[in-house]
Structure formats: structure tokens, C-alpha cells
Steps between C-alpha positions, in 0.01 A plus 500: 500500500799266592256230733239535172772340267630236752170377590367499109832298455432293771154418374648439131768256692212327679267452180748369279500114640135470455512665133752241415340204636161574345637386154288151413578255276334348164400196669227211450320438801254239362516271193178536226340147445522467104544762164237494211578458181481864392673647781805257428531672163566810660764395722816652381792421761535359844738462777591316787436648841713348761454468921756693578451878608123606577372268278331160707397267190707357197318627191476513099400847491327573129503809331166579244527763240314743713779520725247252786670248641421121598676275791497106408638199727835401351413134608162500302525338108278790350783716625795343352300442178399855474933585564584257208249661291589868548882375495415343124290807412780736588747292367335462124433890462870583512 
């Protein structure tokens, strides 16, 4: 009965650095080209995703009312304009 407890514990002890490591980011992988009109009405927030950690590519990641998300290219003008606009949106309503 003893060796049945050390070697679940053992196993338990082995298993735990792989349960820990499998925990992935939110991260952008690619950027999308361009937003249409309507979906820009239904972005509601973003946020900046930065290189460090697991993530490879500096992102504007959008969020849409459905809770689906969007990556943009902070370089790109539609980008920033899109920030400015949900920046003046959110900034009016309160």
C-alpha cells in the first residue's frame, strides 16, 4: 500500500511541470488586412499586446461586442484612426 502512494506521488510530482507549462497566452499571431464599416461599430475596447512573454508580434488587439477579437498593425493609419475613434467614443459617453 506504502510503494502505491509513493509512486502515485511520484507520478503527480512528474506531471506537474508539463500542467504548468501548457498555459498559452492571448496572443495575435497574424494582423487582419482592413475592418468594414459595420464591424467598426461594434468594436468596444482594445489593448495593446506587447513582444514580451509568448507573444512574437506587437499588436492592437480589438475587442467586438460579441466578445471576438481582432489583431491590427500598430504602424498601419487605419489602426491608429480606429484607436482615436474608440478613445473619443469612450471618452464622450462618460
Amino acid at each position: 500500500m506504502k510503494f502505491q502512494i509513493l509512486v502515485f506521488l511520484l507520478l503527480l510530482a512528474c506531471m506537474y511541470p508539463s500542467v504548468a507549462q501548457g498555459s498559452y497566452e492571448n496572443c495575435c499571431l497574424r494582423y487582419i488586412v482592413g475592418v468594414r464599416k459595420a464591424v467598426r461599430k461594434n468594436i468596444v475596447s482594445y489593448r495593446e499586446q506587447q513582444t514580451d512573454g509568448g507573444c512574437n508580434i506587437p499588436a492592437i488587439v480589438f475587442k467586438l461586442k460579441n466578445s471576438k477579437t481582432l489583431c491590427g498593425d500598430p504602424r498601419q493609419i487605419w489602426v491608429q484612426k480606429l484607436m482615436r475613434t474608440i478613445n473619443n467614443r469612450n471618452t464622450g459617453s462618460m
